[in-house]
VEXTORVO-649619 format. One line per 5 residues: number of its first residue (from 1); their letters; for each residue x, y, z of C-alpha. Coordinates in nm, 4 decimals, always signed. Example, Ala and Ser with C-alpha at 12.3 -4.5 7.8 and 13.67 -1.06 7.14 Angstrom:
<atoms>
1) AS) +1.2300 -0.4500 +0.7800  +1.3670 -0.1060 +0.7140 .
</atoms>
This chain:
<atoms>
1) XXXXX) +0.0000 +0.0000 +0.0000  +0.2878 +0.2067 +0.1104  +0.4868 +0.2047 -0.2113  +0.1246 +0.2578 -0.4159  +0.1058 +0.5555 -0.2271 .
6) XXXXX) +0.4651 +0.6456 -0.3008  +0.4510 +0.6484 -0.6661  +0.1025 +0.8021 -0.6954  +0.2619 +1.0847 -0.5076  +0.6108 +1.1152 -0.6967 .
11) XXXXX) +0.4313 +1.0921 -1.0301  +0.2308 +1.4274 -0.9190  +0.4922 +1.5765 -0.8312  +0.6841 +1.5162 -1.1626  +0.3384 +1.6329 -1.3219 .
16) XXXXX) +0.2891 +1.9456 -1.1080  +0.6274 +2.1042 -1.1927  +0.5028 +2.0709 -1.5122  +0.1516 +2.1997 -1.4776  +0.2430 +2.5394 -1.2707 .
21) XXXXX) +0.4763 +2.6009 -1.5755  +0.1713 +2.5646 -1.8047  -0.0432 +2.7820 -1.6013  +0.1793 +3.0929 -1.6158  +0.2394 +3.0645 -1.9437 .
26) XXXXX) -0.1158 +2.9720 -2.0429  -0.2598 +3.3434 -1.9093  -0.0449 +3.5251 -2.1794  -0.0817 +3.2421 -2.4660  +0.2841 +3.0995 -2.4420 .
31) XXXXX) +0.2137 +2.8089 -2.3051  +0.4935 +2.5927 -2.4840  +0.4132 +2.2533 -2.3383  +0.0836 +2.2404 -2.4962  +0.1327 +2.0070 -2.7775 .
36) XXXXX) -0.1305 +2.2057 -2.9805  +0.0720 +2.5349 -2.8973  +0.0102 +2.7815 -3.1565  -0.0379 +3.1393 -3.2417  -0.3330 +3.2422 -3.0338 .
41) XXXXX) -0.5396 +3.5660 -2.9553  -0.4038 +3.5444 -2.6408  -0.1129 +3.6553 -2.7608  -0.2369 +4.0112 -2.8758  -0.2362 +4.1565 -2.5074 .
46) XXXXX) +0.1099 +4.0798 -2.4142  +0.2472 +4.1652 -2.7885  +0.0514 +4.4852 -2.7843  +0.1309 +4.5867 -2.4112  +0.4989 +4.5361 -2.4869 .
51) XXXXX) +0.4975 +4.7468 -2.7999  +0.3616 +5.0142 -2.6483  +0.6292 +4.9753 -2.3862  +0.8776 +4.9495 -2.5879  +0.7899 +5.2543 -2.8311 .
56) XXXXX) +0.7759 +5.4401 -2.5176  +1.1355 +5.3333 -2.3788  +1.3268 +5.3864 -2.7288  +1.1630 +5.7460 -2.7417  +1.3079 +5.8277 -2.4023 .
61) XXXXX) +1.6702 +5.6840 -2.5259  +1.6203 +5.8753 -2.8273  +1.5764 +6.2458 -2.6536  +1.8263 +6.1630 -2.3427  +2.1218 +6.0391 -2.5335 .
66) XXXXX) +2.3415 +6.2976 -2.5234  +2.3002 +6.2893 -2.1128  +2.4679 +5.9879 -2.0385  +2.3206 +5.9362 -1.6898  +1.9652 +5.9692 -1.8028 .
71) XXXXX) +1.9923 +5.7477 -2.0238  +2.1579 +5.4609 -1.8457  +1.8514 +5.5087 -1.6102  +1.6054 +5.4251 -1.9263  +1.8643 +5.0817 -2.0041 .
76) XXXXX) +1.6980 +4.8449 -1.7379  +1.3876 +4.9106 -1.8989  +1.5383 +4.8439 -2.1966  +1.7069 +4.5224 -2.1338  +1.3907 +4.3998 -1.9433 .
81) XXXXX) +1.1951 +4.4318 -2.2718  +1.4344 +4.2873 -2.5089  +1.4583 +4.0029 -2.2476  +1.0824 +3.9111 -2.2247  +1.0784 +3.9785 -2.6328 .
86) XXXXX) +1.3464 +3.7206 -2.6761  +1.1462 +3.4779 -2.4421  +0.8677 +3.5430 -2.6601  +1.0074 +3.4862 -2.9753  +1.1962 +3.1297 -2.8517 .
91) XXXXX) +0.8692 +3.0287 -2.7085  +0.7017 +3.0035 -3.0749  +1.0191 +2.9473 -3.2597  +1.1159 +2.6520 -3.0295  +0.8277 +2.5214 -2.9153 .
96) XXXXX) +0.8789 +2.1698 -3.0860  +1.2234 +2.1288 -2.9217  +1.0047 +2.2323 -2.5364  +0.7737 +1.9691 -2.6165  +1.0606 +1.7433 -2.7146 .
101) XXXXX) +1.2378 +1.7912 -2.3792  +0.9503 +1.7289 -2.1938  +0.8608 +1.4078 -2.3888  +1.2024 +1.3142 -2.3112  +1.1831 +1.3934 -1.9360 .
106) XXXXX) +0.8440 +1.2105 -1.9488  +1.0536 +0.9032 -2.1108  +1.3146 +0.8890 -1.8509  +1.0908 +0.9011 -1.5738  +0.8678 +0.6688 -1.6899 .
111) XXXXX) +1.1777 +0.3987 -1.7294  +1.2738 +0.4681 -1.3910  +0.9743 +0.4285 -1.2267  +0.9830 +0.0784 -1.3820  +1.1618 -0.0091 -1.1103 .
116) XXXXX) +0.9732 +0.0602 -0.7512  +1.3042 +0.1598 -0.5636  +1.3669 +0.4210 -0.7251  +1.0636 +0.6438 -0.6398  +1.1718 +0.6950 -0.3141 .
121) XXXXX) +1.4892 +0.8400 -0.4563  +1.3451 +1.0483 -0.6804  +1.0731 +1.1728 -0.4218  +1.3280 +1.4271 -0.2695  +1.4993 +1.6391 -0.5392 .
126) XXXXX) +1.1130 +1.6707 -0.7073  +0.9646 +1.8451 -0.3890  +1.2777 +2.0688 -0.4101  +1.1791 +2.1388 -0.7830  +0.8216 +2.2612 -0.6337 .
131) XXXXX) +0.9776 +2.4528 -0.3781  +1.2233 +2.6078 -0.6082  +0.8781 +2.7208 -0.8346  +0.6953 +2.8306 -0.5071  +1.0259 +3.0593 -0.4220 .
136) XXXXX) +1.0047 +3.2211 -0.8087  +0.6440 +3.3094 -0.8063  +0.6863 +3.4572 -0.4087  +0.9372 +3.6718 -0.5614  +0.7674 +3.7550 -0.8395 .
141) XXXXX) +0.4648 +3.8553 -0.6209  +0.6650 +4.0048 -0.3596  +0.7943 +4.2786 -0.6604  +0.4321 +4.3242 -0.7900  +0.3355 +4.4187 -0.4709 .
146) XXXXX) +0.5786 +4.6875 -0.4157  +0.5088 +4.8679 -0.7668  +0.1330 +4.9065 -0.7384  +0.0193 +4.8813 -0.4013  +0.3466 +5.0960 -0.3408 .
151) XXXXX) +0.2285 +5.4348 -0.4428  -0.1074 +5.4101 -0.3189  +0.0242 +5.3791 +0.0115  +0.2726 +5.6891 -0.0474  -0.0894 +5.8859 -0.1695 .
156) XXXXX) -0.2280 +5.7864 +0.0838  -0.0130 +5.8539 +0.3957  +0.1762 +6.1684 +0.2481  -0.0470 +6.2484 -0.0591  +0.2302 +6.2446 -0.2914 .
161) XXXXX) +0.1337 +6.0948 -0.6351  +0.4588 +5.9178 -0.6734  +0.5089 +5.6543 -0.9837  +0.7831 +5.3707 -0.9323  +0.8023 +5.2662 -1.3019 .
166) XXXXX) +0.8945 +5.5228 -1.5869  +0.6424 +5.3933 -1.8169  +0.3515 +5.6872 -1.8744  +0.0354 +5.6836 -2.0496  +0.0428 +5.9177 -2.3161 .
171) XXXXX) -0.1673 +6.2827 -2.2735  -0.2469 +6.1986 -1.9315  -0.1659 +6.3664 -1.6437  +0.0129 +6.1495 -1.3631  -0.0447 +6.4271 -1.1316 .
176) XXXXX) -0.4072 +6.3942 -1.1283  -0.6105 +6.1279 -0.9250  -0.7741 +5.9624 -1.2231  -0.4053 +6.0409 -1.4082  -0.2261 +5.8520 -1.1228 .
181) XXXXX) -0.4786 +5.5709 -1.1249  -0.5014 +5.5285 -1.4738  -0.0943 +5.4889 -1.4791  -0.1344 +5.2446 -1.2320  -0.3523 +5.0317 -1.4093 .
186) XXXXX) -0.1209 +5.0355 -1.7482  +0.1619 +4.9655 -1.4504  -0.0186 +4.6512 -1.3676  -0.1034 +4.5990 -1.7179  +0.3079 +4.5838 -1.8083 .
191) XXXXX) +0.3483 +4.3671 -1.5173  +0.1213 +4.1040 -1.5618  +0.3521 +4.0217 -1.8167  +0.6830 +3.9267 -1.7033  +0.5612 +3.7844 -1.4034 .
196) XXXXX) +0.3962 +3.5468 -1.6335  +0.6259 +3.5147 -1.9260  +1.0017 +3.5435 -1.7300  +0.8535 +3.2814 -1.4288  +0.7272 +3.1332 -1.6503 .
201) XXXXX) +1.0360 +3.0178 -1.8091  +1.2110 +3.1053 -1.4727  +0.9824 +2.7864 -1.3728  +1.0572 +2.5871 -1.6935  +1.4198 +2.5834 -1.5986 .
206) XXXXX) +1.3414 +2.4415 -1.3238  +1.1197 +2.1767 -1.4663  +1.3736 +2.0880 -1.7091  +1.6924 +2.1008 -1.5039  +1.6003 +2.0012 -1.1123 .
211) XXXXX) +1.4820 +1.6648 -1.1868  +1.8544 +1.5798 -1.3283  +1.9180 +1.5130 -0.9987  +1.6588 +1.2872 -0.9445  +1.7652 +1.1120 -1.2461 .
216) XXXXX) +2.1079 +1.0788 -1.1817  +2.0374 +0.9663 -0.7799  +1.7861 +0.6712 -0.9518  +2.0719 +0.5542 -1.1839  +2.2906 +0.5253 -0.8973 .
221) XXXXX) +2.0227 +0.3602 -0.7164  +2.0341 +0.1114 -1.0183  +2.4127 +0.0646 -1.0255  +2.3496 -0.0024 -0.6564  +2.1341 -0.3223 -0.6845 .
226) XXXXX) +2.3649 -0.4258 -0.9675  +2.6525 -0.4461 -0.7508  +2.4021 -0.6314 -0.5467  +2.3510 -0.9166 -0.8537  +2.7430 -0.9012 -0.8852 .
231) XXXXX) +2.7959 -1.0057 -0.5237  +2.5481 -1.2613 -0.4973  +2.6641 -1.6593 -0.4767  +2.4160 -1.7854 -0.7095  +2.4299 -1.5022 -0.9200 .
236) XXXXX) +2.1422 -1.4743 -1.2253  +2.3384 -1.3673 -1.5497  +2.0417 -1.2978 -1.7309  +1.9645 -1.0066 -1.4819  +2.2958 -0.8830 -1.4606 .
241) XXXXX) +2.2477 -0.7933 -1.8438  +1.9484 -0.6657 -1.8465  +2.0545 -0.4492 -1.5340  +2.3289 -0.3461 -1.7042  +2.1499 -0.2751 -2.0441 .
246) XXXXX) +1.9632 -0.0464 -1.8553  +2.1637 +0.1378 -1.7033  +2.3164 +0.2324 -2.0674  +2.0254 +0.2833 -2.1953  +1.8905 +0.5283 -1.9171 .
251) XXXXX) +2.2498 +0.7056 -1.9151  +2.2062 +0.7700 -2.3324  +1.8428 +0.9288 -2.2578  +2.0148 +1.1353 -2.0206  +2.3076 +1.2535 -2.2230 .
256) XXXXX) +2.0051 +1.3145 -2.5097  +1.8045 +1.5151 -2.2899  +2.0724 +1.7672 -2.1569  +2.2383 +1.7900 -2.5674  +1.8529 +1.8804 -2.6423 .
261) XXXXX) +1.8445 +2.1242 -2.3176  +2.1286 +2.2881 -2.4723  +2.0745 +2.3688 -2.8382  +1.7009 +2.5099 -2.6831  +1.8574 +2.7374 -2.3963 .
266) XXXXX) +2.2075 +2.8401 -2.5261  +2.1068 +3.1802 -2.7220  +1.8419 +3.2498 -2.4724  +2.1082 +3.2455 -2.1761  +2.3163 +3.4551 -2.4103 .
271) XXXXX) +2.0144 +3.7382 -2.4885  +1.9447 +3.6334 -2.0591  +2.2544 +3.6986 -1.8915  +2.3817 +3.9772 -2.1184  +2.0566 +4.2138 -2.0806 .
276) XXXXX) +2.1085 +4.1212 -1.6508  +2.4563 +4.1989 -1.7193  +2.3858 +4.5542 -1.8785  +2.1012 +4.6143 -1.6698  +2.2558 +4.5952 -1.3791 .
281) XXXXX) +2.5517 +4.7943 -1.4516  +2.3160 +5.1014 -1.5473  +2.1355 +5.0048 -1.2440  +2.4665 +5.0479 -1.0267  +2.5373 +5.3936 -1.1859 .
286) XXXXX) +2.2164 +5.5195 -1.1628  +2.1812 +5.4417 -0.8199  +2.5085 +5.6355 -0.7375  +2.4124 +5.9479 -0.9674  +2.1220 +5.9542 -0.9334 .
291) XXXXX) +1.9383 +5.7515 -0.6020  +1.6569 +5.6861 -0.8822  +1.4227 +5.4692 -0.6751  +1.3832 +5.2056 -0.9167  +1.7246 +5.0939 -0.8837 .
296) XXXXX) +1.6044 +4.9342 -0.5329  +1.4064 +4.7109 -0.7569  +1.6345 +4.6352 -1.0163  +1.9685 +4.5452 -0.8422  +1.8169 +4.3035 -0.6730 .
301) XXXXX) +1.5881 +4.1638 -0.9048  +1.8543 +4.1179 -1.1570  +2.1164 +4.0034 -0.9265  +1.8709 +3.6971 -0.7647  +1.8051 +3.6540 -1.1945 .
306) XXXXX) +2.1252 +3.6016 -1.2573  +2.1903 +3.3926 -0.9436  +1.9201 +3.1723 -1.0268  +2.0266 +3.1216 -1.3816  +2.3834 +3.0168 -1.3064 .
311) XXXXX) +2.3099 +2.8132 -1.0139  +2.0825 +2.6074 -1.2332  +2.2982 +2.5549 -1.4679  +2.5668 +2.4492 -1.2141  +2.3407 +2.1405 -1.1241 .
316) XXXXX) +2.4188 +1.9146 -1.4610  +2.8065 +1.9687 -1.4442  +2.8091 +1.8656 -1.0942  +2.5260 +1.5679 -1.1495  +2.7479 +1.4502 -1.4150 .
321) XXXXX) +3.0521 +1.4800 -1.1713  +2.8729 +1.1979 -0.9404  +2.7212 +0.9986 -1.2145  +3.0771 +0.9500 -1.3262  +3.1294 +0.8443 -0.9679 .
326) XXXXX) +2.8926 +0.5636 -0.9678  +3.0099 +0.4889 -1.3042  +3.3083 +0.3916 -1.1385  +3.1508 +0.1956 -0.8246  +3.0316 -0.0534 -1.0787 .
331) XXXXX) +3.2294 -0.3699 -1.0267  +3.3094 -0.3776 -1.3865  +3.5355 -0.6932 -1.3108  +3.2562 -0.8832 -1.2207  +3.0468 -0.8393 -1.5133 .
336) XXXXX) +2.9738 -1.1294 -1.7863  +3.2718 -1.1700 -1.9916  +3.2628 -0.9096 -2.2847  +3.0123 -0.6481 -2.1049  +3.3050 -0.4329 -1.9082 .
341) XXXXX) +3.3654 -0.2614 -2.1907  +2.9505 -0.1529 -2.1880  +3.0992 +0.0466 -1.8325  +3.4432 +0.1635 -2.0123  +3.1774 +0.3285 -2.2744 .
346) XXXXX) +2.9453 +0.4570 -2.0583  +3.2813 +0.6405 -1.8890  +3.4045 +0.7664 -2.2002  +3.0354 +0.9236 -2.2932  +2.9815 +1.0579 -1.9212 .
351) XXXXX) +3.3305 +1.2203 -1.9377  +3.2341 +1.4317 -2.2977  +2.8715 +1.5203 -2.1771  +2.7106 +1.8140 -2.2925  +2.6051 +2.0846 -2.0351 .
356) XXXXX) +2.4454 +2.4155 -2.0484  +2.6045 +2.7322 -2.1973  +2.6202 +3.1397 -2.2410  +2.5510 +3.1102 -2.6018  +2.8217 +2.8280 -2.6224 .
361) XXXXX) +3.0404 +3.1091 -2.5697  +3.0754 +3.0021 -2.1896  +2.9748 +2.7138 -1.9657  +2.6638 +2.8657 -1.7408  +2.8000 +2.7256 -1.3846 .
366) XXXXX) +2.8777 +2.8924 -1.0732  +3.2476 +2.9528 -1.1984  +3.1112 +3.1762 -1.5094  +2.9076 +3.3689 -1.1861  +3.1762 +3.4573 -1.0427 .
371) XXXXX) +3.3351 +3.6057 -1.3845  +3.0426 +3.7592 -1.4210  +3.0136 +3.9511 -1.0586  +3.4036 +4.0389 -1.1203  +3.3392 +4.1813 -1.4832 .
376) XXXXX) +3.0093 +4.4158 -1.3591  +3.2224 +4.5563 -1.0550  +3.5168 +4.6561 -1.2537  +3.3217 +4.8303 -1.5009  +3.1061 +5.0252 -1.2865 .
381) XXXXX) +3.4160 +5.0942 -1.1160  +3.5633 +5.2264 -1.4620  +3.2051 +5.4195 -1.5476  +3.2009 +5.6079 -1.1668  +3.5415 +5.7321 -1.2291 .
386) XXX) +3.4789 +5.8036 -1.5933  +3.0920 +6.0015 -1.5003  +3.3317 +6.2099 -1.2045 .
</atoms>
């Protein structure tokens, strides 16, 4: 009854990461797990709100470019628009290869759960995928609630009509009550959007990447109980085999799935990290030149962005650093005569694995991060000294 229990509740959890990705992305259209995914009307609001918002934001880099601190106050705005346009534009362009990746996932979870044991196993690292999803849309709430709600509190307790984003409805006057509402509402118009579209795909990642763990902990659950048919006296060679053809076999659907993971994420971590990477270097300056309140929203917004992008990808380097490891615990000298070199094989693949990159231009690991952190503080350094 016990282990019923168990897999009913492991299988919804592998479908729930799944299904909150599907219902942020489903509000705005983009939901790219839908195997019928196609260009829908839903698509008109967030297409039309973020054309307005970006005609707005390349009029206000057009008349302050000549004052170079104004306009690096207008470039977070920027590179938060070209980042949820680029998330837009992979959703429909790549929305075979999503549905691919999540077949895949579906495949090698499926195979593992062939074998009861390794539910349990897997049971851990998928409630931290949940919580990891729960943590992204708490954030994302937590920001909504300081740009709206926000400035109606400031009206209300000092009756200053005070707007936290730049964004401004055209021929309307901000200063007004029904001006200041109005802006509000287009406000959370605009935001409605990336909290659905960036988590969204914030919660994809997770999806996609987090159970990797799970996977690789149920393979070395399986070269576990192999070592177990290797050690026995009366040992059954026909299981040893099929044990062992297994474990290939689930080891090639993993190196699959991550290749696949890579060719869809690669250019979107480049367009991702470099738009975090510019944004929060005019973010920096601004907030020394200028004390622009905004910048208490966007420095750490994009710094827990690009934190969370970099620590994901640091999970399938170091995965693959222990799957080599039980690689190795396989008593390889115990095998049938001619399968050992199945193992040596395995090693060899595990070895050359593909993991996720900055536009293949970098690996995207914690290592990268810290390149990263290094490369924004020496510039703003450079731009404070250069701005006087």
């Amino acid at each position: 009854m016990s282990n019923k229990v168990r897999e009913i509740s492991s299988q919804a959890k592998f479908n729930q990461i799944f299904a909150n990705v599907s219902r942020l992305l489903g509000v705005i259209g983009f939901d790219v797990l839908d195997p019928d995914f196609e260009p829908n009307w839903k698509m008109i609001y967030p297409c039309a709100i973020i054309f307005c918002a970006m005609l707005q934001i390349l009029y206000l880099l057009w008349i302050n470019r000549s004052d170079m601190v104004q306009f690096l106050v207008i470039v977070p705005y920027a590179m938060y628009e070209i980042k949820l346009v680029d998330i837009m534009v992979q959703c429909v362009a790549k929305s075979g290869m999503f549905q691919s990746l999540k077949a895949r996932s579906d495949e090698i979870f499926e195979l593992l759960c062939e074998n009861p044991t390794n539910k349990q196993v897997m049971d851990k690292d998928l409630k931290v995928a949940i919580f990891l999803q729960k943590f992204i849309f708490g954030w994302n709430v937590q920001t909504s609630v300081l740009m709206i709600p926000g400035p109606v509190l400031v009206w209300l307790v000092s009756g200053k009509m005070i707007l936290f984003f730049l964004y401004r409805l055209p021929i309307i006057d901000d200063q007004s009550a029904a001006g200041f509402l109005l802006n509000l509402i287009y406000h959370a118009a605009i935001l409605l959007i990336p909290f659905c579209n960036s988590g969204g795909i914030d919660s994809l990642l997770v999806a996609l990447i987090v159970p990797i763990s799970a996977f690789v902990n149920a393979i070395a659950n399986e070269v576990f109980e192999i070592n177990e048919l290797l050690e026995k006296d009366r040992r059954d060679e026909l299981a040893i085999k099929d044990k062992l053809n297994r474990i290939a076999r689930l080891h090639q659907l993993l190196l699959e799935y991550v290749s696949l993971l890579e060719d869809t994420f690669n250019g979107m971590a480049l367009v991702r990290i470099g738009t975090i990477v510019l944004g929060t270097i005019a973010a920096i300056i601004t907030f020394f030149e200028t004390g622009d309140p905004m910048t208490f929203v966007f420095i750490p917004v994009l710094f827990v962005q690009l934190s969370q992008c970099c620590l994901l990808g640091t999970i399938i380097p170091v995965k693959n650093e222990e799957l080599i490891e039980h690689l190795y615990d396989i008593k390889w000298y115990l095998l049938p005569e001619g399968h050992a070199k199945h193992v040596s094989l395995m090693l060899h693949q595990a070895q050359n694995a593909p993991t996720l990159t900055i536009g293949k231009y970098a690996p995207l690991n914690v290592e990268s991060y810290e390149q990263i952190l290094n490369s924004i503080y020496s510039f703003v350094t450079f731009l404070i000294t250069f701005t006087g």
